[in-house]
N, CA, C and O atoms as a Maestro MAE file, in Angstrom:
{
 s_m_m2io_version
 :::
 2.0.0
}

f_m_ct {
 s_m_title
 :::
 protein
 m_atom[320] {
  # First column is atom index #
  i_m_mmod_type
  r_m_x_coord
  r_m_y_coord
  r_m_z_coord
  i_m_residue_number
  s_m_chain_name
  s_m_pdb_residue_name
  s_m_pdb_atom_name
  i_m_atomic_number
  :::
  1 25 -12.120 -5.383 -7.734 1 A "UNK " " N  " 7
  2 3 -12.287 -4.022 -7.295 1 A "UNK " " CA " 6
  3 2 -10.951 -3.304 -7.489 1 A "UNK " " C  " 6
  4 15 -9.899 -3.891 -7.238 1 A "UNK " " O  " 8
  5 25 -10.977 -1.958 -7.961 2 A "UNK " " N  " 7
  6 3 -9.833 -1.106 -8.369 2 A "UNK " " CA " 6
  7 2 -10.116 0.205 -7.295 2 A "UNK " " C  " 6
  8 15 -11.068 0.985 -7.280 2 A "UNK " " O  " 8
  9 25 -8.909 0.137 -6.402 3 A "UNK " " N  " 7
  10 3 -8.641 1.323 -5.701 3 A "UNK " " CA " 6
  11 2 -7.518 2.287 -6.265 3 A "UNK " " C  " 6
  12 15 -6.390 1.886 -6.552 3 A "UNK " " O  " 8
  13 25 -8.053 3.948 -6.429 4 A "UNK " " N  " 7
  14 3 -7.294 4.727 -6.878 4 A "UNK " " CA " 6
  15 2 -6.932 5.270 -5.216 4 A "UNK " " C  " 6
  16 15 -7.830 5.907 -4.666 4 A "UNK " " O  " 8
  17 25 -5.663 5.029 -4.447 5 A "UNK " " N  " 7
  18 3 -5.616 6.251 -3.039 5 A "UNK " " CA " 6
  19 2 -4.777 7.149 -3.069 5 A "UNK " " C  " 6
  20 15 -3.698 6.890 -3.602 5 A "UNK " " O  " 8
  21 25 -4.968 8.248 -2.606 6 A "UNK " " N  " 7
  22 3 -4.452 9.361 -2.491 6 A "UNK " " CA " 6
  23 2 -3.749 9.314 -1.401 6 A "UNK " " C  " 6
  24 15 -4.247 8.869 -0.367 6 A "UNK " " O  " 8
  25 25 -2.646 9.706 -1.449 7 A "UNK " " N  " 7
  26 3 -1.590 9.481 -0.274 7 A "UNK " " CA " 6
  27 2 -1.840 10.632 0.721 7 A "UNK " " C  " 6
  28 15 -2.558 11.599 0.468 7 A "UNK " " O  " 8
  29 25 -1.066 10.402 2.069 8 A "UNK " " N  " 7
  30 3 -0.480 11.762 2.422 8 A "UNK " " CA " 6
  31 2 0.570 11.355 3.512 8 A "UNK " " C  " 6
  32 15 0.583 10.499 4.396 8 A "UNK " " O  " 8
  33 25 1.528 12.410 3.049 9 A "UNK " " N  " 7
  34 3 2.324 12.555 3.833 9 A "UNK " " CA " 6
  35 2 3.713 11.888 3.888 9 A "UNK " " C  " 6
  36 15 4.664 11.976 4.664 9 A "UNK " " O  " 8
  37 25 3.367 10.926 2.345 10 A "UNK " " N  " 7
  38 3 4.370 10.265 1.638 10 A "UNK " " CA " 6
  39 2 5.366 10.953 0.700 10 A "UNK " " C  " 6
  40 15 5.329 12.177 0.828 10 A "UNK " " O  " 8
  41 25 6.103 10.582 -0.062 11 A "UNK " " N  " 7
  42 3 6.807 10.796 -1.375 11 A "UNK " " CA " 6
  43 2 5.716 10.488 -2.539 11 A "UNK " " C  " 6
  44 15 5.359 11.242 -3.445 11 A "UNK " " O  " 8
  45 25 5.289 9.164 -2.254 12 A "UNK " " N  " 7
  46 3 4.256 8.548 -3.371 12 A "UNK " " CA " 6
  47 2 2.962 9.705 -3.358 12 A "UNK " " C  " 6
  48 15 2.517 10.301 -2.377 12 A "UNK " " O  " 8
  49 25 2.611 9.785 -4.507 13 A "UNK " " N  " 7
  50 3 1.413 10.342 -4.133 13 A "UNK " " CA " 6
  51 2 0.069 9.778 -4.617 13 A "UNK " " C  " 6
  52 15 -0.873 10.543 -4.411 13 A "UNK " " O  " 8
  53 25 -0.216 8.689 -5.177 14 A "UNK " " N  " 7
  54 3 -1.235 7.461 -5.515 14 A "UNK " " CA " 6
  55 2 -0.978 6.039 -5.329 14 A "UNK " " C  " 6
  56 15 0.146 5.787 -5.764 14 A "UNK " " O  " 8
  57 25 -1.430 5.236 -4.965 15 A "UNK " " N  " 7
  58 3 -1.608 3.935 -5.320 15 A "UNK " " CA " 6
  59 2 -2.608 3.396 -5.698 15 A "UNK " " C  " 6
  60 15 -3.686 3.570 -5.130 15 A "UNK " " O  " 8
  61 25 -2.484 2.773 -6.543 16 A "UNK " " N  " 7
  62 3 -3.375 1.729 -7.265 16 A "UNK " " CA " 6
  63 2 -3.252 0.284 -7.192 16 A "UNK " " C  " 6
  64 15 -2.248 -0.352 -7.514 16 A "UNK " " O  " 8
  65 25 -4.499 -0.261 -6.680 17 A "UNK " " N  " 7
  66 3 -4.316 -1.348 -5.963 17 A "UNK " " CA " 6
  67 2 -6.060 -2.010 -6.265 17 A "UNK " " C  " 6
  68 15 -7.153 -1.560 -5.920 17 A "UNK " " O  " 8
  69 25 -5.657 -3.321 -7.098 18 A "UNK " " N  " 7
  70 3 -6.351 -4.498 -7.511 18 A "UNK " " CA " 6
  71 2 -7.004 -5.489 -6.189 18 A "UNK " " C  " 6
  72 15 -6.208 -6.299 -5.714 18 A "UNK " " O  " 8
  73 25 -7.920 -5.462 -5.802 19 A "UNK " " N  " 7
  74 3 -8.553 -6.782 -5.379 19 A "UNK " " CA " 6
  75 2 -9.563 -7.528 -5.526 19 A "UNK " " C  " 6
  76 15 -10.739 -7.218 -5.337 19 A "UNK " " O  " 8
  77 25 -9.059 -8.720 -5.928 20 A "UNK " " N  " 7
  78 3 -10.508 -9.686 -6.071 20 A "UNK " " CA " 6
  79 2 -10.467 -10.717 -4.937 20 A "UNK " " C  " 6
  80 15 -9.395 -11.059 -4.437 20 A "UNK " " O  " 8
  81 25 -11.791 -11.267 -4.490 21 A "UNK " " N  " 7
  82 3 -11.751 -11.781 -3.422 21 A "UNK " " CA " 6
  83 2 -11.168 -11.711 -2.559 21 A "UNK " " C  " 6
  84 15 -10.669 -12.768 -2.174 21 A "UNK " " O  " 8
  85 25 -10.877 -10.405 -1.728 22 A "UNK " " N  " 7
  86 3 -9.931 -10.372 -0.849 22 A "UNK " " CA " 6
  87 2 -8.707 -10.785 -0.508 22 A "UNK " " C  " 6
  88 15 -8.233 -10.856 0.626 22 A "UNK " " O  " 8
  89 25 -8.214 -11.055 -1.536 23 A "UNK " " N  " 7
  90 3 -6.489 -11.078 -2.033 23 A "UNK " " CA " 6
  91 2 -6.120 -10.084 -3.335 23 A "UNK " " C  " 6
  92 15 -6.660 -9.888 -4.424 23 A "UNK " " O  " 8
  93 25 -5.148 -9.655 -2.792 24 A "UNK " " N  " 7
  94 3 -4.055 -8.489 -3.817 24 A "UNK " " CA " 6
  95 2 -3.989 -8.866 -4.763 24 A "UNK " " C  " 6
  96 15 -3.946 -10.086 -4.604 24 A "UNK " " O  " 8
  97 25 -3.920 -8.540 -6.313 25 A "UNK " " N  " 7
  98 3 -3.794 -9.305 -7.691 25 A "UNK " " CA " 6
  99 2 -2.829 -8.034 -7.749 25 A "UNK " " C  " 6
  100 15 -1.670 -8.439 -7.841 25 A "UNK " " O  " 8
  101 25 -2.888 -6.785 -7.729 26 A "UNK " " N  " 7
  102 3 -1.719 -5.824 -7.995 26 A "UNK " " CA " 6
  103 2 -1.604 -4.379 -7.209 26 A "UNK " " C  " 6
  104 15 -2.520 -3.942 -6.512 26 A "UNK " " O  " 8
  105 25 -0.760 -3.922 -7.351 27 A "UNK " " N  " 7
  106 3 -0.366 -2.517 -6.350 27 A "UNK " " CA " 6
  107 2 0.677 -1.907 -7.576 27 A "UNK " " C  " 6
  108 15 1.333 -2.603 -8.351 27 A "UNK " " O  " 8
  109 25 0.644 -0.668 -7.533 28 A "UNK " " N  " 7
  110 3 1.496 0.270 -7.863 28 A "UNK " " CA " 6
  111 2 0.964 1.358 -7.242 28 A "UNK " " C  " 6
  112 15 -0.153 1.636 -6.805 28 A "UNK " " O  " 8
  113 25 2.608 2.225 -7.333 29 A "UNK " " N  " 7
  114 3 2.447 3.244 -6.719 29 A "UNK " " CA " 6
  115 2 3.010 4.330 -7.545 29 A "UNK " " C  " 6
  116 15 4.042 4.142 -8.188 29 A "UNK " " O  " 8
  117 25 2.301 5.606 -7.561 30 A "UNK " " N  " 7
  118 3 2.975 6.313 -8.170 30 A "UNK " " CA " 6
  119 2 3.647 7.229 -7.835 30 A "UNK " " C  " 6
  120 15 2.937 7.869 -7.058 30 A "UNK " " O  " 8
  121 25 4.762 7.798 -7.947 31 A "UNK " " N  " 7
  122 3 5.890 8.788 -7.299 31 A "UNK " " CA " 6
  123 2 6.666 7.752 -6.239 31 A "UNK " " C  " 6
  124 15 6.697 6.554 -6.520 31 A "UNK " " O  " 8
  125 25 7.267 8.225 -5.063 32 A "UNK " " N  " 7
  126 3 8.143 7.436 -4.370 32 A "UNK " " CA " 6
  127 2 9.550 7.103 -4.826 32 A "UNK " " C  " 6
  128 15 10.124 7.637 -5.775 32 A "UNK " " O  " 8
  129 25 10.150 5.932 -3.850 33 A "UNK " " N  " 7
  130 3 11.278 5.202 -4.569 33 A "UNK " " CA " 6
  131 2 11.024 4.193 -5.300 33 A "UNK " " C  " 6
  132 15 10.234 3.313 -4.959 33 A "UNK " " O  " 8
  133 25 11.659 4.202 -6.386 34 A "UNK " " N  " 7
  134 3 10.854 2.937 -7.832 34 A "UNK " " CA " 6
  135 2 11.219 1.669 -6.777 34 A "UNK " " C  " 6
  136 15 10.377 0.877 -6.353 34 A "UNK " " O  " 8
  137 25 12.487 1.652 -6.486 35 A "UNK " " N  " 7
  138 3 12.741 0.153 -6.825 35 A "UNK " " CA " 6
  139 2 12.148 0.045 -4.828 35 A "UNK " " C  " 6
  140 15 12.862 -0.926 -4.579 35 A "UNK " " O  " 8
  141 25 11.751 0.210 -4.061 36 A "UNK " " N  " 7
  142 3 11.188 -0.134 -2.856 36 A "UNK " " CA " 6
  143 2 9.633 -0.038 -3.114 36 A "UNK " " C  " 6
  144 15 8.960 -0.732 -2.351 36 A "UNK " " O  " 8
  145 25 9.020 0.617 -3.951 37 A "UNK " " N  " 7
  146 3 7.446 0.726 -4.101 37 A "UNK " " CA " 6
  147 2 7.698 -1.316 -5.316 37 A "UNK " " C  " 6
  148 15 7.014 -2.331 -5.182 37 A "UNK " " O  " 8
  149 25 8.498 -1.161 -5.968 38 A "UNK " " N  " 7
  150 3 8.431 -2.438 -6.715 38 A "UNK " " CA " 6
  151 2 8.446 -4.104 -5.418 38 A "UNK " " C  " 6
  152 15 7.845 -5.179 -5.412 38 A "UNK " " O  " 8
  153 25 9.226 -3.606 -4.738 39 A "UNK " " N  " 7
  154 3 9.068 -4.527 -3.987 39 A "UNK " " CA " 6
  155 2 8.001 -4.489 -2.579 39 A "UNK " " C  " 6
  156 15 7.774 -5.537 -1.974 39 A "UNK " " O  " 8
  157 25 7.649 -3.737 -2.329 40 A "UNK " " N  " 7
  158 3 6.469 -3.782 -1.615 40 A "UNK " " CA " 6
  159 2 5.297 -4.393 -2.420 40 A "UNK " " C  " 6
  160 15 4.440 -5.073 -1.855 40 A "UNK " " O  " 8
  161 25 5.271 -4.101 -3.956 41 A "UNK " " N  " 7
  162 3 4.177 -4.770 -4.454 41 A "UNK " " CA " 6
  163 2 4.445 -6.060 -4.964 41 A "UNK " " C  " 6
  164 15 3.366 -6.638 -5.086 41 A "UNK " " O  " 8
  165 25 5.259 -6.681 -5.270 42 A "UNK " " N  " 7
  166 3 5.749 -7.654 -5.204 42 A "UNK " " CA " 6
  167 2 5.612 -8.611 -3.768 42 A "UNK " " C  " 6
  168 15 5.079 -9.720 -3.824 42 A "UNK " " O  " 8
  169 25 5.929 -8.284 -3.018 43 A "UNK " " N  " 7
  170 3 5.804 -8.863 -1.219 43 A "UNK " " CA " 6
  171 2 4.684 -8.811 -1.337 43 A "UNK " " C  " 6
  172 15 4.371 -9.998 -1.256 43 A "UNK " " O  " 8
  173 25 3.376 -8.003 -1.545 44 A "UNK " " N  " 7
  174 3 2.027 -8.265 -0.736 44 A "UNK " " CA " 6
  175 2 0.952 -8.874 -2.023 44 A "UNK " " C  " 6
  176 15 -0.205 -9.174 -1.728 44 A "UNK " " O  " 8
  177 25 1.372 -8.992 -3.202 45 A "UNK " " N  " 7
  178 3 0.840 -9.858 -4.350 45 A "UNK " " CA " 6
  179 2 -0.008 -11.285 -3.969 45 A "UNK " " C  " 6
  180 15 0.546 -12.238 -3.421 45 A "UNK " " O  " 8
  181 25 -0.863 -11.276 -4.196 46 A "UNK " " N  " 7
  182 3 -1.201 -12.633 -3.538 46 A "UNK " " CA " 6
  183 2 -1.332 -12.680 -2.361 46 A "UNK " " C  " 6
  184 15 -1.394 -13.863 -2.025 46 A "UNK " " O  " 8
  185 25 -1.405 -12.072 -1.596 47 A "UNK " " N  " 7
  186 3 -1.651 -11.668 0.663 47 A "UNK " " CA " 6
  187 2 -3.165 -11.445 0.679 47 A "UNK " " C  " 6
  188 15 -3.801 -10.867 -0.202 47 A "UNK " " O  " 8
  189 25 -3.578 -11.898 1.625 48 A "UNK " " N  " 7
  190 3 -5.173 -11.412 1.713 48 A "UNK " " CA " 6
  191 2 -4.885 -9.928 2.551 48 A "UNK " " C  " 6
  192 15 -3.805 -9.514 2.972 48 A "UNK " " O  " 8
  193 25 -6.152 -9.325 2.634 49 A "UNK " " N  " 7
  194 3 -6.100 -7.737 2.629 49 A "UNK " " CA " 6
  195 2 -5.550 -7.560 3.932 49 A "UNK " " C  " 6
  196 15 -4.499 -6.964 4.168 49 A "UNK " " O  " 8
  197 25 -6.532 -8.264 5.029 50 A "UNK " " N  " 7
  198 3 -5.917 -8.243 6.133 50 A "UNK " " CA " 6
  199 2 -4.706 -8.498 6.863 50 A "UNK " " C  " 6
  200 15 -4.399 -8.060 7.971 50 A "UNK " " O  " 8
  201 25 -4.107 -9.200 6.167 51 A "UNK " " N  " 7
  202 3 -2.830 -9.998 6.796 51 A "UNK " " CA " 6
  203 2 -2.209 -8.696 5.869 51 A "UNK " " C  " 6
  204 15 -1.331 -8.319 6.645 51 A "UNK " " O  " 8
  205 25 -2.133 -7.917 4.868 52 A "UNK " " N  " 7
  206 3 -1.195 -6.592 4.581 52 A "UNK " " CA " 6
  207 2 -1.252 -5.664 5.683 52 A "UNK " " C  " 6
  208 15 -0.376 -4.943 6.159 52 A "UNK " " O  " 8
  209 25 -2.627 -5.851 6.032 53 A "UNK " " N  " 7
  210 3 -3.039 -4.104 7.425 53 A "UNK " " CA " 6
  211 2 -2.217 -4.189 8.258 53 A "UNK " " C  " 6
  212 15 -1.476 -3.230 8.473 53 A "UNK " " O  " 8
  213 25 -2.047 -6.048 9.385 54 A "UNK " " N  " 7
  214 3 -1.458 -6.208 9.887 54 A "UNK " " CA " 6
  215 2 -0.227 -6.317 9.913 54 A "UNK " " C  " 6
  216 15 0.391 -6.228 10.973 54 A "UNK " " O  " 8
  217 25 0.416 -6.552 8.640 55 A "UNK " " N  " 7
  218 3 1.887 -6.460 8.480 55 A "UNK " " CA " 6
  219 2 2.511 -4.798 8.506 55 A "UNK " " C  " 6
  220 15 3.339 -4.284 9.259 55 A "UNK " " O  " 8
  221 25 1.882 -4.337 7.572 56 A "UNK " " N  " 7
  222 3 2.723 -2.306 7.368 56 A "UNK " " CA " 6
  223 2 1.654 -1.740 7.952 56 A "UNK " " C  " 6
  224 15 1.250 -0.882 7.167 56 A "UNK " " O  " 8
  225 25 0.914 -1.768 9.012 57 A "UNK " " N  " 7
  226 3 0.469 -0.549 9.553 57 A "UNK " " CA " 6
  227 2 1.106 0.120 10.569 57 A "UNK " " C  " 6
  228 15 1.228 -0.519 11.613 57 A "UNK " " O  " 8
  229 25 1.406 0.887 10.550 58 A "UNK " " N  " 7
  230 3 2.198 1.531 11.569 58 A "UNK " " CA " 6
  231 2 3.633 2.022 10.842 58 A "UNK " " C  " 6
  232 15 4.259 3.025 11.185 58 A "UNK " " O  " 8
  233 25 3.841 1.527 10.264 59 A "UNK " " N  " 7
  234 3 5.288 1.869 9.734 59 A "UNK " " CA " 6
  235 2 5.591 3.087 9.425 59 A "UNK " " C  " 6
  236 15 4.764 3.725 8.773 59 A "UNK " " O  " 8
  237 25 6.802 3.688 9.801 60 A "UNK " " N  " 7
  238 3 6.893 5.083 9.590 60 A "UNK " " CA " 6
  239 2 8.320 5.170 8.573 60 A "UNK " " C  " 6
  240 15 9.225 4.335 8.589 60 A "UNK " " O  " 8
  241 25 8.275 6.177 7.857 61 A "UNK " " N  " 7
  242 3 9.511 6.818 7.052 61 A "UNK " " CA " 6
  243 2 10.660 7.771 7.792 61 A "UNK " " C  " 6
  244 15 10.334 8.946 7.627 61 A "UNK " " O  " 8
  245 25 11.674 7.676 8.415 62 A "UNK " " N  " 7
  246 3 12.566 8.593 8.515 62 A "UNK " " CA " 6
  247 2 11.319 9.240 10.036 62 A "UNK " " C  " 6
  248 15 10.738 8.594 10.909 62 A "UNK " " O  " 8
  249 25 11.342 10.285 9.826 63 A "UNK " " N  " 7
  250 3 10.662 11.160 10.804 63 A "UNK " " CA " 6
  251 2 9.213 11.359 11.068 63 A "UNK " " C  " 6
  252 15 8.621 11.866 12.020 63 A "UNK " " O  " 8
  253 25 8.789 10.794 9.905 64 A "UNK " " N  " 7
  254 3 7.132 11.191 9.077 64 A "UNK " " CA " 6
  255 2 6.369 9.999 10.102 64 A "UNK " " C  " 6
  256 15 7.043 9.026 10.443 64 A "UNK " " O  " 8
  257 25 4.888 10.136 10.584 65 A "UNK " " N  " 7
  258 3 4.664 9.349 11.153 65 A "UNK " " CA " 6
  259 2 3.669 8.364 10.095 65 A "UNK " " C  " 6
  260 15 2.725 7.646 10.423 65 A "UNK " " O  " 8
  261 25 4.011 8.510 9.270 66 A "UNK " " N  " 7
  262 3 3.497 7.184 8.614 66 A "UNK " " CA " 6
  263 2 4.591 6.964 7.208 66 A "UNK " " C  " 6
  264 15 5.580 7.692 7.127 66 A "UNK " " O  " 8
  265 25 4.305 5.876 6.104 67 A "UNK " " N  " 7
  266 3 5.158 5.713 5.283 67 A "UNK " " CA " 6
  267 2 3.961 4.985 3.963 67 A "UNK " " C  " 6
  268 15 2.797 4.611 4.109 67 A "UNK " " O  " 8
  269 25 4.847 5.003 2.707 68 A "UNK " " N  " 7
  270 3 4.200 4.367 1.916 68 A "UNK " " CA " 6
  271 2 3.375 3.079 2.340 68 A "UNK " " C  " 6
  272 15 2.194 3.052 1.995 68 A "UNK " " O  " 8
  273 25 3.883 2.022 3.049 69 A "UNK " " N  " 7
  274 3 3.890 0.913 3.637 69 A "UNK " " CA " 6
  275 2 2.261 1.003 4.237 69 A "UNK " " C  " 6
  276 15 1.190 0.484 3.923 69 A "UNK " " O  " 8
  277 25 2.652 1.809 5.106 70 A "UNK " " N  " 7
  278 3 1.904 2.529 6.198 70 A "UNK " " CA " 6
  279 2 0.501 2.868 5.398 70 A "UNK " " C  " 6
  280 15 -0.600 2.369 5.631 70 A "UNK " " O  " 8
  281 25 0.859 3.924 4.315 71 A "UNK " " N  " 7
  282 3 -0.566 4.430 3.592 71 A "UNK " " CA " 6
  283 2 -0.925 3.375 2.891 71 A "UNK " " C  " 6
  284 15 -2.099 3.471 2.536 71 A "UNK " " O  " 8
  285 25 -0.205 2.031 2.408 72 A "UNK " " N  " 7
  286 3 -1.138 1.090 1.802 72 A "UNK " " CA " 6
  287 2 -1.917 0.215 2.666 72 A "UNK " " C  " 6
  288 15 -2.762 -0.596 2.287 72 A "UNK " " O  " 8
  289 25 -1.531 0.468 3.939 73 A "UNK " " N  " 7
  290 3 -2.729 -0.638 4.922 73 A "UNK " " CA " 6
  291 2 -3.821 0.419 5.040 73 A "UNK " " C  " 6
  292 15 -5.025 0.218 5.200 73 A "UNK " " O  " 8
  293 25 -3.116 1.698 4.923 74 A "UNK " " N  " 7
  294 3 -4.457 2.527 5.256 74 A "UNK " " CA " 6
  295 2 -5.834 2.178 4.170 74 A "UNK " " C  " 6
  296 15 -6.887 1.543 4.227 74 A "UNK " " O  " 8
  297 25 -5.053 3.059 3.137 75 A "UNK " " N  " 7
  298 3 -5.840 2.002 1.763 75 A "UNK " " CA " 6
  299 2 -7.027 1.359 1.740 75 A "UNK " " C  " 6
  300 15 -8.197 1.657 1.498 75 A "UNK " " O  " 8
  301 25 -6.128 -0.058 2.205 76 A "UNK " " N  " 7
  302 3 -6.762 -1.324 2.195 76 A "UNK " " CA " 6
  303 2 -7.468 -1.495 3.099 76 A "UNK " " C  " 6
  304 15 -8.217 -2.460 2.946 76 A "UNK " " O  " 8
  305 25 -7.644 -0.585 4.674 77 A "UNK " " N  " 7
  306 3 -8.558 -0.531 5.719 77 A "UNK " " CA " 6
  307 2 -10.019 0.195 5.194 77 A "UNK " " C  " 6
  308 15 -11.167 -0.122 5.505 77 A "UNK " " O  " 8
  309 25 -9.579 1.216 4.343 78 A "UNK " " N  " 7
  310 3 -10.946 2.011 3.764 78 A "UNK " " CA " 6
  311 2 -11.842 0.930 2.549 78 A "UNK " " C  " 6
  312 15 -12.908 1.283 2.043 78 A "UNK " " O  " 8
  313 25 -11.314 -0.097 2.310 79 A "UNK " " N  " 7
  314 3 -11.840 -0.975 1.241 79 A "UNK " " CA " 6
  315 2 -12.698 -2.160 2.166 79 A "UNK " " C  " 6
  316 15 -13.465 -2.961 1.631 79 A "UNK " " O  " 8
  317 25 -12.466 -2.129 3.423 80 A "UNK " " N  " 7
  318 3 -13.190 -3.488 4.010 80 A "UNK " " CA " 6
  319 2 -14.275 -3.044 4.464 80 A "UNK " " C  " 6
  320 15 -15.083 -3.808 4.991 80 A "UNK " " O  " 8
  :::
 }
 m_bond[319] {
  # First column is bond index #
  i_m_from
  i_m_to
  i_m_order
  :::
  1 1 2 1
  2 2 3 1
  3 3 4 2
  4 3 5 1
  5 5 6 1
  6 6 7 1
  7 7 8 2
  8 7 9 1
  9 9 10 1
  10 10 11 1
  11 11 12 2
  12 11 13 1
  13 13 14 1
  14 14 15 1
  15 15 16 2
  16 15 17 1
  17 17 18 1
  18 18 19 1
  19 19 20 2
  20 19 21 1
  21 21 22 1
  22 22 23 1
  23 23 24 2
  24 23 25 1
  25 25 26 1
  26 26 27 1
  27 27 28 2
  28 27 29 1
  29 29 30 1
  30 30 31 1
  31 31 32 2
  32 31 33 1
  33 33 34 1
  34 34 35 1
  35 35 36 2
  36 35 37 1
  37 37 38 1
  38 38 39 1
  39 39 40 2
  40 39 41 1
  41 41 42 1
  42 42 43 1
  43 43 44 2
  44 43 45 1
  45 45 46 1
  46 46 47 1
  47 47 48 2
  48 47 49 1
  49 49 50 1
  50 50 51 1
  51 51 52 2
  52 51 53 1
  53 53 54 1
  54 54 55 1
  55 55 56 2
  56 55 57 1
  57 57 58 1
  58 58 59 1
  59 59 60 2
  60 59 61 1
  61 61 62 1
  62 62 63 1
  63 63 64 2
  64 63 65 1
  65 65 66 1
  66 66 67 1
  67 67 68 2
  68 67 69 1
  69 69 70 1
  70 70 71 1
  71 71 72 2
  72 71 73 1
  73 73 74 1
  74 74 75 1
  75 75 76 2
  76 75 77 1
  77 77 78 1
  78 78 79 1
  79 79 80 2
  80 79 81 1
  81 81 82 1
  82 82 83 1
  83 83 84 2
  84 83 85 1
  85 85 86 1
  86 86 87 1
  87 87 88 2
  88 87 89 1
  89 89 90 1
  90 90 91 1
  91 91 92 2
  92 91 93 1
  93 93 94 1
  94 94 95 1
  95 95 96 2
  96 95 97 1
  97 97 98 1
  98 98 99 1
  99 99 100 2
  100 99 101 1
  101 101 102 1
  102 102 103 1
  103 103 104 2
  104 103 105 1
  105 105 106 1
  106 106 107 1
  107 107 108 2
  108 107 109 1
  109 109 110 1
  110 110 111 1
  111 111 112 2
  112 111 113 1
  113 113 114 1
  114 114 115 1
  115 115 116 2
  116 115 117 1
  117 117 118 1
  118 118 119 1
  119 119 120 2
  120 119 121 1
  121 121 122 1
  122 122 123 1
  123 123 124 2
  124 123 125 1
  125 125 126 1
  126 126 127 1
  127 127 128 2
  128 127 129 1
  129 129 130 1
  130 130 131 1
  131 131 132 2
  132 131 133 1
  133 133 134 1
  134 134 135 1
  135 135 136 2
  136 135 137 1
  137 137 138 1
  138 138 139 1
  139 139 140 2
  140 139 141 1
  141 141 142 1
  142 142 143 1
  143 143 144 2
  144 143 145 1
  145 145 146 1
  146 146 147 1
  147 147 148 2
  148 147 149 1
  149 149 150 1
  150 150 151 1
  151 151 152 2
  152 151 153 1
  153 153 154 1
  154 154 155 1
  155 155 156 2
  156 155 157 1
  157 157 158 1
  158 158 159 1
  159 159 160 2
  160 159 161 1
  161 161 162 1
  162 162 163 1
  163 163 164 2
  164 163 165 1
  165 165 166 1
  166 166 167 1
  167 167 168 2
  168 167 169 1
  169 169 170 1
  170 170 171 1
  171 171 172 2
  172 171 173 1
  173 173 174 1
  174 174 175 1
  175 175 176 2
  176 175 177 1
  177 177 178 1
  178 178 179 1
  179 179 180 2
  180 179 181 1
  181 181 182 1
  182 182 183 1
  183 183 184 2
  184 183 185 1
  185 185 186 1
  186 186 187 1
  187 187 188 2
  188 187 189 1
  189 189 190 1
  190 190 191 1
  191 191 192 2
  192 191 193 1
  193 193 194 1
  194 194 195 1
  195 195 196 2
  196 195 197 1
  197 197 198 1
  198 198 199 1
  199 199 200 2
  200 199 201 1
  201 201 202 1
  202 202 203 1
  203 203 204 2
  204 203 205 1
  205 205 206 1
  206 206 207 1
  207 207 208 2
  208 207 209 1
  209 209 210 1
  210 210 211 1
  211 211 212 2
  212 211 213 1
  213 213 214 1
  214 214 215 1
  215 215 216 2
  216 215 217 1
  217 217 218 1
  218 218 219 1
  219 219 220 2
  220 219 221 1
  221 221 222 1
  222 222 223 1
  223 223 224 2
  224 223 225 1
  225 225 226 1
  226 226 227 1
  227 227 228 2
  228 227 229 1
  229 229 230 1
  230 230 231 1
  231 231 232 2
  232 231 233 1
  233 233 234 1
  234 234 235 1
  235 235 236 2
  236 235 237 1
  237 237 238 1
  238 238 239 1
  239 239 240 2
  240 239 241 1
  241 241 242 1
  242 242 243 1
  243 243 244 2
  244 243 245 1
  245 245 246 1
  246 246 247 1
  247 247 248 2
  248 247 249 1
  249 249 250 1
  250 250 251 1
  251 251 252 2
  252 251 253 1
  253 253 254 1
  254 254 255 1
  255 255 256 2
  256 255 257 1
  257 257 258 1
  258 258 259 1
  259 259 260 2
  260 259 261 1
  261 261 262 1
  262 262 263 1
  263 263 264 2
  264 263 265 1
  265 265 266 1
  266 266 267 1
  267 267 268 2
  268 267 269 1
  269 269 270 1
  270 270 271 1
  271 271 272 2
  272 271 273 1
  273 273 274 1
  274 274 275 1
  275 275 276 2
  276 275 277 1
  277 277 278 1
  278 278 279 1
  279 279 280 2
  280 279 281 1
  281 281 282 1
  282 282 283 1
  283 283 284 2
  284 283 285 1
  285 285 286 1
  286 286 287 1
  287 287 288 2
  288 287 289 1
  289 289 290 1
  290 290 291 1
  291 291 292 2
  292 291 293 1
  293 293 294 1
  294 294 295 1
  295 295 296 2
  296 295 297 1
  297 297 298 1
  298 298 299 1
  299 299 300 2
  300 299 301 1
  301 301 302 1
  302 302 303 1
  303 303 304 2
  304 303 305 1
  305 305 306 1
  306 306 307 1
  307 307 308 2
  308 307 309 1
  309 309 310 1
  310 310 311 1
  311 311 312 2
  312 311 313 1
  313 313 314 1
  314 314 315 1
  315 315 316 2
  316 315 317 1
  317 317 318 1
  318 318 319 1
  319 319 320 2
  :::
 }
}
């Protein structure tokens, strides 16, 4: 399954995000900071969906009450 999400409230303003059988095969994001969107997708590669929700949900940027992090559990909550 291929998710296109629309952000808000981020820098990023898409991610694209691969799952088969309920584990991550890939994430990118588009816009943001390169090299922290690279390693967020890198870190959750191979994670089942849930154990991502539970890790970055909540996470916030600077002042913003949510964060890239944040909008990819969201994401991945609208996919279950």
């Amino acid at each position: 399954m291929t998710i296109n999400y629309v952000t808000q409230g981020t820098c990023s303003r898409i991610i694209n995000i691969e799952i088969e059988d309920g584990i991550i095969q890939d994430v990118q994001f588009v816009g943001g900071c390169n090299g922290n969107q690279k390693g967020i997708s890198k870190l959750v590669k191979g994670m089942e969906v849930e154990d991502v929700i539970e890790k970055l949900e909540g996470t916030t940027c600077g002042m913003r009450d949510t964060s890239c992090p944040d909008q990819l559990a969201q994401a991945l909550k609208e996919c279950l």
